[in-house]
N, CA, C and O of each residue as an XYZ file, in Angstrom:
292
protein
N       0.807     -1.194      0.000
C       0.000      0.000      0.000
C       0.856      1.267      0.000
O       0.388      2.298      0.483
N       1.972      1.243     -0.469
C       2.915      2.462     -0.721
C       2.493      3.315     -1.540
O       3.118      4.369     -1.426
N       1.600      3.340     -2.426
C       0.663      3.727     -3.575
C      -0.147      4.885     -2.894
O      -0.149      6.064     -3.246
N      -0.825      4.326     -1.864
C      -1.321      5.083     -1.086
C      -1.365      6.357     -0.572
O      -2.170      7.273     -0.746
N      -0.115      6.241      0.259
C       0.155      7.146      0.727
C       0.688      8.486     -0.764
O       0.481      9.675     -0.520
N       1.200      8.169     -1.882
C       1.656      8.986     -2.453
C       0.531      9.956     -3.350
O       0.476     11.148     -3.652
N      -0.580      8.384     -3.668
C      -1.352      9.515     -4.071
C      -2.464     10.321     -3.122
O      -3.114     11.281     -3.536
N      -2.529      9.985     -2.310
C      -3.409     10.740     -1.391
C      -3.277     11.407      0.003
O      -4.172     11.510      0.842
N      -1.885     11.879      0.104
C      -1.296     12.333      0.692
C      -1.333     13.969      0.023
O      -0.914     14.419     -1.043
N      -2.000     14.560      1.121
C      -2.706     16.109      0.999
C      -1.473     17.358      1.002
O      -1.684     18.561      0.845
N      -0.496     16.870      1.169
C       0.820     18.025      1.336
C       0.943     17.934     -0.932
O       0.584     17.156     -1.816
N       1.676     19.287     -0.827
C       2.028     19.429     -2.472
C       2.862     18.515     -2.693
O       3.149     17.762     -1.763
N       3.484     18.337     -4.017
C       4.133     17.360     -4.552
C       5.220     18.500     -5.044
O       4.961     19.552     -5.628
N       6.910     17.836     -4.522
C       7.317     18.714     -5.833
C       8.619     17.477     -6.733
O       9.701     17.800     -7.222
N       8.153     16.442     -6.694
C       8.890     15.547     -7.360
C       8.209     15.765     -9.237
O       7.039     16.079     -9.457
N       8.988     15.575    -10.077
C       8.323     15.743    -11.342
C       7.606     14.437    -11.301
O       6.460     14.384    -11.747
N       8.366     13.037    -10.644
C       7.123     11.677    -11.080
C       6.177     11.729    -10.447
O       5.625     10.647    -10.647
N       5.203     12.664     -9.344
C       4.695     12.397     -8.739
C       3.188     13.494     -9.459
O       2.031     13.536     -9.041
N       3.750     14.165    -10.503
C       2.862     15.113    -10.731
C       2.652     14.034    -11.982
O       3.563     13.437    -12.556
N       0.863     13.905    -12.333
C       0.289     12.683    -13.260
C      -0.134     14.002    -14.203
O      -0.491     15.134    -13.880
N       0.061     13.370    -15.508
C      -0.321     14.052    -16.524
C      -0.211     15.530    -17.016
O      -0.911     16.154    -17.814
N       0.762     15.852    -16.373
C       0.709     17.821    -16.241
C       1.953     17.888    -17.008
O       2.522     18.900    -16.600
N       2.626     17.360    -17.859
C       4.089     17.815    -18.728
C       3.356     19.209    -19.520
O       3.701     20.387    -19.427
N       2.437     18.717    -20.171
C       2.155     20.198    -21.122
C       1.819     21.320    -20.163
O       2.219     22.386    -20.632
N       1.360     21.432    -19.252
C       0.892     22.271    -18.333
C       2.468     22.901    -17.778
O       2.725     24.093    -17.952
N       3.370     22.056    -17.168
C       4.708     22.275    -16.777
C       5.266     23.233    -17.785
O       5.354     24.435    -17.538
N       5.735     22.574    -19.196
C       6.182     23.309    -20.521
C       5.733     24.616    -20.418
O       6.484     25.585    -20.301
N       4.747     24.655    -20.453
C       3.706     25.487    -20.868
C       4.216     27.160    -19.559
O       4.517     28.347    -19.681
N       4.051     26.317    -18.641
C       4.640     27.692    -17.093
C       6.338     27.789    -17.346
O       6.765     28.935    -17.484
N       7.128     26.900    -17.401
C       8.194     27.167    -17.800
C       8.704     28.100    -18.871
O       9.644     28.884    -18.737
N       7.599     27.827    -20.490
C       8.466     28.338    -21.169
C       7.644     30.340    -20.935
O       8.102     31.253    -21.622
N       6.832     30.519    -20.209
C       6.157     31.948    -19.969
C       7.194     32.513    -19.080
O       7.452     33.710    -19.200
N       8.111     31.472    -17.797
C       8.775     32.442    -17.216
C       9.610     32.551    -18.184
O       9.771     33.691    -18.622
N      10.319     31.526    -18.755
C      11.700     32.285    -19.278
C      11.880     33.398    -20.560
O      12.923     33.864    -21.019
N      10.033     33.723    -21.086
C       9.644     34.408    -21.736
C       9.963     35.604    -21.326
O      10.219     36.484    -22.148
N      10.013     35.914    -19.512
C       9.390     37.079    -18.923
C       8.390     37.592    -19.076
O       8.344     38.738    -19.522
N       7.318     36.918    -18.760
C       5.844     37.451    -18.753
C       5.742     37.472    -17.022
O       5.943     36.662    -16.117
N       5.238     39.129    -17.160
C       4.659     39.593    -16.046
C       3.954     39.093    -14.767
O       4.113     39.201    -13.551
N       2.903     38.359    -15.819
C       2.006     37.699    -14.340
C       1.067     36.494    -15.154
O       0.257     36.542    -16.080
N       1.594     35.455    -14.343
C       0.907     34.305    -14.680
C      -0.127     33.997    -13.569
O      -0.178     34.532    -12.462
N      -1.120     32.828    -14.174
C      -2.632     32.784    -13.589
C      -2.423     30.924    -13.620
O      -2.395     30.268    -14.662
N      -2.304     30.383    -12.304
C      -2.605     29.232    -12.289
C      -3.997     29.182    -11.576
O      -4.377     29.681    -10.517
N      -4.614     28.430    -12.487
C      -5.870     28.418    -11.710
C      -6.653     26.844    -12.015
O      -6.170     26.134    -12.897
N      -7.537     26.496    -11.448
C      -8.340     25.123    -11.659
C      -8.950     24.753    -10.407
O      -8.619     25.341     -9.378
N      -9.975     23.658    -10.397
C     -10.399     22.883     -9.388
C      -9.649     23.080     -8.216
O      -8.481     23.464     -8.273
N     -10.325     22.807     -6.975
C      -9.626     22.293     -6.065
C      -8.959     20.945     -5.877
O      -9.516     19.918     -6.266
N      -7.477     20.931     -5.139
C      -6.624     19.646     -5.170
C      -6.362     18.988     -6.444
O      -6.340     17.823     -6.843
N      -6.165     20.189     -6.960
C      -5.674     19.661     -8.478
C      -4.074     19.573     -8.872
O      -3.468     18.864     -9.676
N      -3.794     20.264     -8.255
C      -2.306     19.932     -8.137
C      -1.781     21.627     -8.820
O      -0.795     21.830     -9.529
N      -2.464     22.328     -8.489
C      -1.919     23.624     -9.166
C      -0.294     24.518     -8.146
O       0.519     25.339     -8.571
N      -0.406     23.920     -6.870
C       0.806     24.423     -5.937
C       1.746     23.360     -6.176
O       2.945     23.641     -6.180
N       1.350     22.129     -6.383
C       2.622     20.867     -6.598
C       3.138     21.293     -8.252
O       4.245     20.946     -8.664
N       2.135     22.110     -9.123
C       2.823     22.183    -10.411
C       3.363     23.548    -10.210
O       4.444     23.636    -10.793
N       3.047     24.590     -9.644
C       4.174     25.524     -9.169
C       5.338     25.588     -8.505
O       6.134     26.439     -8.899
N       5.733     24.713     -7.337
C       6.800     24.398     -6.838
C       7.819     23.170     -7.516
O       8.978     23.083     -7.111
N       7.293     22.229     -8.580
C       8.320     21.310     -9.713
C       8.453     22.701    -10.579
O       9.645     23.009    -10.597
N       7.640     23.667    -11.315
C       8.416     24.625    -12.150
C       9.787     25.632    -11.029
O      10.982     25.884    -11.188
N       8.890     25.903    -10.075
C      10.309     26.648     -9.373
C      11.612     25.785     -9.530
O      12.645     26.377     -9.844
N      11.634     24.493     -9.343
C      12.515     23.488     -8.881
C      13.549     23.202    -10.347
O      14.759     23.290    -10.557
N      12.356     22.825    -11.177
C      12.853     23.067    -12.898
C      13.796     24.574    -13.254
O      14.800     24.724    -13.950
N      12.974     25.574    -12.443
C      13.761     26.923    -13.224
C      15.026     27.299    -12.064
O      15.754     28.285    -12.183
N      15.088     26.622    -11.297
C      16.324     26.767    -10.640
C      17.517     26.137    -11.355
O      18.550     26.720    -11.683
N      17.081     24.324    -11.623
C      17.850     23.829    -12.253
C      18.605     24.617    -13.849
O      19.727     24.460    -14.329
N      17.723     25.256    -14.209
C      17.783     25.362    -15.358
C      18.658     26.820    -15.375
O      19.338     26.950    -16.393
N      18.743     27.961    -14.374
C      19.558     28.785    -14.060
C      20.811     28.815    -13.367
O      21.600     29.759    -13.402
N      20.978     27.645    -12.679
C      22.314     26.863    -12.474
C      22.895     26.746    -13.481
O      23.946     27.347    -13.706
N      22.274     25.863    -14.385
C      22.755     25.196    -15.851
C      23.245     26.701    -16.581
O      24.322     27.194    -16.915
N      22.166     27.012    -16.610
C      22.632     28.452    -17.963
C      23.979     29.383    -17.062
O      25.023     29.701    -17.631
N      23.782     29.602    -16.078
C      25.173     30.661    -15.358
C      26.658     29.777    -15.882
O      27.735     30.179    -16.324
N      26.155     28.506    -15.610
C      27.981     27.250    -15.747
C      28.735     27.869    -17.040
O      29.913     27.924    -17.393
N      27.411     28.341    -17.618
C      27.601     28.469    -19.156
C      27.838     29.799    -19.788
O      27.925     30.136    -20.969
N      27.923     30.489    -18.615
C      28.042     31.728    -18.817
C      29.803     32.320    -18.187
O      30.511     33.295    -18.439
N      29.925     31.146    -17.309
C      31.871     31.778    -16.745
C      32.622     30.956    -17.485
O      33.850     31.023    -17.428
């Protein structure tokens, strides 16, 4: 019953395997920040996973500004 606990466990998610079906949704917030757009609108249902898909993009755009600085010295 390890299953369990992962999917119905009420705290956010910020593992990318743990978020089901949201890659285009992810893409999608990723490629607006690195656009620089002003102000984004996550919005949907309740317990939909809209704070677990905001904190894997933070997690993504960290990685991804690490990466780009290496590349910059």
């Amino acid at each position: 019953m390890w299953w369990y606990k992962l999917l119905f466990d009420p705290r956010p998610k910020d593992n990318r395997r743990d978020l089901f079906d949201a890659e285009i949704e992810l893409k999608s917030l990723l490629s607006a920040i690195k656009k620089g757009r002003p102000l984004l609108n996550i919005v949907g249902l309740r317990r939909t996973g809209k704070t677990s898909l905001l904190l894997r993009g933070i997690y993504s755009l960290s990685e991804w500004m690490v990466e780009r600085s290496r590349l910059l010295v």
